[in-house]
PASE-290193 format. One record per residue (C-alpha): residue number from 1; residue in one letter; x, y, z. Coordinates in steps of 0.02 Angstrom, whole numbers. Example, Ala and Ser with C-alpha at 12.3 -4.5 7.8 and 13.67 -1.06 7.14 Angstrom:
<zabas>
ZABA   num   residu       c1       c2       c3
ZABA     1        a      615     -225      390
ZABA     2        s      684      -53      357
</zabas>
This chain:
<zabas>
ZABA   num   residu       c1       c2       c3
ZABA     1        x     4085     5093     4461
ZABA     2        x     4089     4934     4397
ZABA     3        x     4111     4759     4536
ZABA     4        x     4297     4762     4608
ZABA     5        x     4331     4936     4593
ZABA     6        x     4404     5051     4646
ZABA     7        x     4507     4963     4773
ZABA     8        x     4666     4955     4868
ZABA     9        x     4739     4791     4921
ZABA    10        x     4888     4757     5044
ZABA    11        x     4982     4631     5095
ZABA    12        x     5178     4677     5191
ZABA    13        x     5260     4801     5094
ZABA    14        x     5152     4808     4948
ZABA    15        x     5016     4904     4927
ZABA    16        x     4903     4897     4753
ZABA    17        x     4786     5054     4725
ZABA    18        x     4702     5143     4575
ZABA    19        x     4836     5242     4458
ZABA    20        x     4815     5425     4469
ZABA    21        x     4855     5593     4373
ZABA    22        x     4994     5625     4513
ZABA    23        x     5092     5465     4494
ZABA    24        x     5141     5549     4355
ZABA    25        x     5321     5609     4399
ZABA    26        x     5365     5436     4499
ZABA    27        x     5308     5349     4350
ZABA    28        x     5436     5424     4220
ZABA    29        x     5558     5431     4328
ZABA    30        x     5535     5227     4373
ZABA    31        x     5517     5212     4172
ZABA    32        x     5651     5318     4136
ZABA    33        x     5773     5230     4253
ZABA    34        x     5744     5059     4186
ZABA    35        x     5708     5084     4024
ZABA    36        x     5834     4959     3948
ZABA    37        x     5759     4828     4084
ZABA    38        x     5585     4856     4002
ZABA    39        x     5582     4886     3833
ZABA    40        x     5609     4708     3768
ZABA    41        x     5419     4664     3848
ZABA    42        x     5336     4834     3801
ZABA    43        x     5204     4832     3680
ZABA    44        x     5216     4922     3534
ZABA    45        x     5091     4987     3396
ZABA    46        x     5099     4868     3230
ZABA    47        x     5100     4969     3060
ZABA    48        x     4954     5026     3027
ZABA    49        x     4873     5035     3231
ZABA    50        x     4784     5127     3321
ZABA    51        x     4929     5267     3411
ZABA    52        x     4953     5215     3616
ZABA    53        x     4925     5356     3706
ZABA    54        x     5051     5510     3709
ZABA    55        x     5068     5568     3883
ZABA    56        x     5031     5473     4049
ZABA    57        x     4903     5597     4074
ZABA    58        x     4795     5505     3900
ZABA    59        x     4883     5339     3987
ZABA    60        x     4772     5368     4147
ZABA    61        x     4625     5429     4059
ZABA    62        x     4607     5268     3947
ZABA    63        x     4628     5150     4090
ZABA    64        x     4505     5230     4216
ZABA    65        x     4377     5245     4061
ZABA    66        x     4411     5074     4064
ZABA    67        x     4374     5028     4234
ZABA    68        x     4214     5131     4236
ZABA    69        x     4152     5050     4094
ZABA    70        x     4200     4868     4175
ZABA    71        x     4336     4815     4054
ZABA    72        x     4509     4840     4155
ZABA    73        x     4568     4891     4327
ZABA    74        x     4733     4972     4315
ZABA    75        x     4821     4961     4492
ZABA    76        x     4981     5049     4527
ZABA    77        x     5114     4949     4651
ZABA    78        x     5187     5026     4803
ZABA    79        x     5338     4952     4888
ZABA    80        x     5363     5045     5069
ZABA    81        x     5251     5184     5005
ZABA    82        x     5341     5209     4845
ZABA    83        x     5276     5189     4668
ZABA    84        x     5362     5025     4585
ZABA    85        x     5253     4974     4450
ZABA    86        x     5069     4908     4370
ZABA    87        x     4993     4751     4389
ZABA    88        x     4831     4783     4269
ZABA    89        x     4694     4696     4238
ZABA    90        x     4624     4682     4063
ZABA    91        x     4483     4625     3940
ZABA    92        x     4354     4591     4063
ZABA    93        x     4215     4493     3985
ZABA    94        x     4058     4462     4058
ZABA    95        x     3919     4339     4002
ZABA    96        x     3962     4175     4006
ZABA    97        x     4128     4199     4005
ZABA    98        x     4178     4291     4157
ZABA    99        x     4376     4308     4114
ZABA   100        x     4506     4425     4107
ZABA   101        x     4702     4440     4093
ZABA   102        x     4813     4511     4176
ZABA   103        x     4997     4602     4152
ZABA   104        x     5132     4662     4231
ZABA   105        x     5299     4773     4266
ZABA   106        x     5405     4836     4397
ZABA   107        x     5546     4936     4458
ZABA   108        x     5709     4830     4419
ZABA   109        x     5747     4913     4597
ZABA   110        x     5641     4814     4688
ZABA   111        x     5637     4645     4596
ZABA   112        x     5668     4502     4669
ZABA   113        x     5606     4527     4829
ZABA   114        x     5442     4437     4795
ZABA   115        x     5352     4581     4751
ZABA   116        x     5277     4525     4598
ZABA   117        x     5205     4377     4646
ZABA   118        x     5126     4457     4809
ZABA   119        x     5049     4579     4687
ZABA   120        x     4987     4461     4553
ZABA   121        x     4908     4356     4686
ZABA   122        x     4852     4482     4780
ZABA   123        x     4744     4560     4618
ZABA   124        x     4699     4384     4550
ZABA   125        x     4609     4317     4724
ZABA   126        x     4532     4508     4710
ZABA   127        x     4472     4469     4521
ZABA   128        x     4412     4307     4579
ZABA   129        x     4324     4341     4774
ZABA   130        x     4251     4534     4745
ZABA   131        x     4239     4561     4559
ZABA   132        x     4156     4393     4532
ZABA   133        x     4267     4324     4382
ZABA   134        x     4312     4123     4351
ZABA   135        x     4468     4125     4244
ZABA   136        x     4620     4239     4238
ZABA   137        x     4744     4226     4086
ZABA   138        x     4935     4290     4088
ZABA   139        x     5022     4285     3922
ZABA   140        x     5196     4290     3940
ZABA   141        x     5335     4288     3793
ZABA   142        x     5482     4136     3800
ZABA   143        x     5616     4226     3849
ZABA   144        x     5543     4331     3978
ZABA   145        x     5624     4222     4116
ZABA   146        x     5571     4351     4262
ZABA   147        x     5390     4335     4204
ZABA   148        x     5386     4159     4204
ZABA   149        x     5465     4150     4368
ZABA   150        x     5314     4246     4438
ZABA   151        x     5194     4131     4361
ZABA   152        x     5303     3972     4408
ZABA   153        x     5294     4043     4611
ZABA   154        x     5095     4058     4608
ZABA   155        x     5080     3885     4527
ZABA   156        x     4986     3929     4375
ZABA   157        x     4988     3808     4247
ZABA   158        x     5021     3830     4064
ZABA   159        x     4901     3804     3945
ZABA   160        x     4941     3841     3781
ZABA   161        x     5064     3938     3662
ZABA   162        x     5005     4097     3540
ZABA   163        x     5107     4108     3388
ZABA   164        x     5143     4298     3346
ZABA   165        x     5018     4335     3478
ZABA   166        x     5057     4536     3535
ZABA   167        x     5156     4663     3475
ZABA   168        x     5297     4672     3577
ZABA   169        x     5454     4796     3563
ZABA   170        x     5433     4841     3387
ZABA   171        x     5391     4660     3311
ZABA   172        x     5249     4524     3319
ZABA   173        x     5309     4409     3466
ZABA   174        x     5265     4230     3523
ZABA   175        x     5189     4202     3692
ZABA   176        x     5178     4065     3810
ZABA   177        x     4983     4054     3903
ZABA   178        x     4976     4039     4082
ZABA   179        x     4767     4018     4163
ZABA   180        x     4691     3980     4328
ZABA   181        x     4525     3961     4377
ZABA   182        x     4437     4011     4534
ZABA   183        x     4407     3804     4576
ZABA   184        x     4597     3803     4577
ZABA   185        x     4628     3895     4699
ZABA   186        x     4481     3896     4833
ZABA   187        x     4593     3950     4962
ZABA   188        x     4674     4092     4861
ZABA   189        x     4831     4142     4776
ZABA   190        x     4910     4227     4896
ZABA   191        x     4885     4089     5040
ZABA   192        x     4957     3982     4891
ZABA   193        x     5098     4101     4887
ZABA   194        x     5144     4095     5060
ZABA   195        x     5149     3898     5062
ZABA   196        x     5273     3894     4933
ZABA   197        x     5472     3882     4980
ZABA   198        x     5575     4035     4978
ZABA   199        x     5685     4063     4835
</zabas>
């Protein structure tokens, strides 16, 4: 396996862990439920792209290929022991670099209850302190206010803005760039987190 993973990281109620084969029924049914809540910041396949996988089954295959081959590390979210979402970790690169990005979604269920930002920090001080990276990206579209909130809580600065940058519910969408760096934060995100005032 490649550095960083597997793991499982905790902090309170939320627990982050490797996606399996038998989160399978939790995650339609979370999918299902808040479908409407979702689809504006899904990606989609352009005309002309590769096909996304067909069934979480292919979903889960891709993404631990990816992990054992060092490029991603797809965590699932528990919230009190129940599925709620992915925080996962993409386009690792190595070499000089040493970067990756990160994205997101969750259970409308169980937002706003900081669980988002707990699990964002909790995988970026992972990506930084065990799987040896320096820089973490999140790219996050304009009117995704919920996103931004979670970026604006961990104090991660902006740092640019990607014209037609993803394919995003059925059309190429701008996106606002959000990076940190591991000399940012030398105490960690999540002990950043917890200094910050409740909202």
């Amino acid at each position: 396996m490649s550095a960083g993973w597997p793991a499982t990281l905790q902090h309170g109620d939320v627990t982050l862990r490797p996606i399996r084969y038998r989160d399978a029924r939790a995650w339609r049914a979370v999918r299902r439920r808040n479908l409407v809540w979702l689809q504006p910041w899904d990606a989609t396949v352009p005309p002309g792209g590769t096909e996304r996988p067909a069934t979480f089954r292919s979903l889960v295959t891709r993404m631990q290929r990816h992990a054992r081959q060092g490029l991603g590390m797809p965590f699932a979210i528990d919230v009190d022991g129940r599925f709620a979402g992915q925080v996962t970790v993409n386009n690792i690169v190595r070499g000089s670099a040493q970067f990756a990005s990160i994205g997101y979604w969750l259970d409308r269920d169980v937002a706003g209850r900081g669980v988002m930002p707990t699990a964002v920090a909790l995988v970026i001080d992972h990506c930084f302190r065990s799987a040896g990276l320096h820089r973490i990206e999140v790219c996050i579209r304009p009117e995704n206010s919920n996103s931004l909130r979670v970026v604006e809580k961990l104090g991660i600065r902006e740092v640019g803005y990607a014209p037609r940058f993803l394919h995003i519910d059925g059309a190429w969408r701008d996106h606002r760039i959000y990076a940190i760096t591991v000399e940012e934060c030398p105490d960690g995100m999540l002990a950043r987190l917890s200094q910050q005032p409740r909202s």
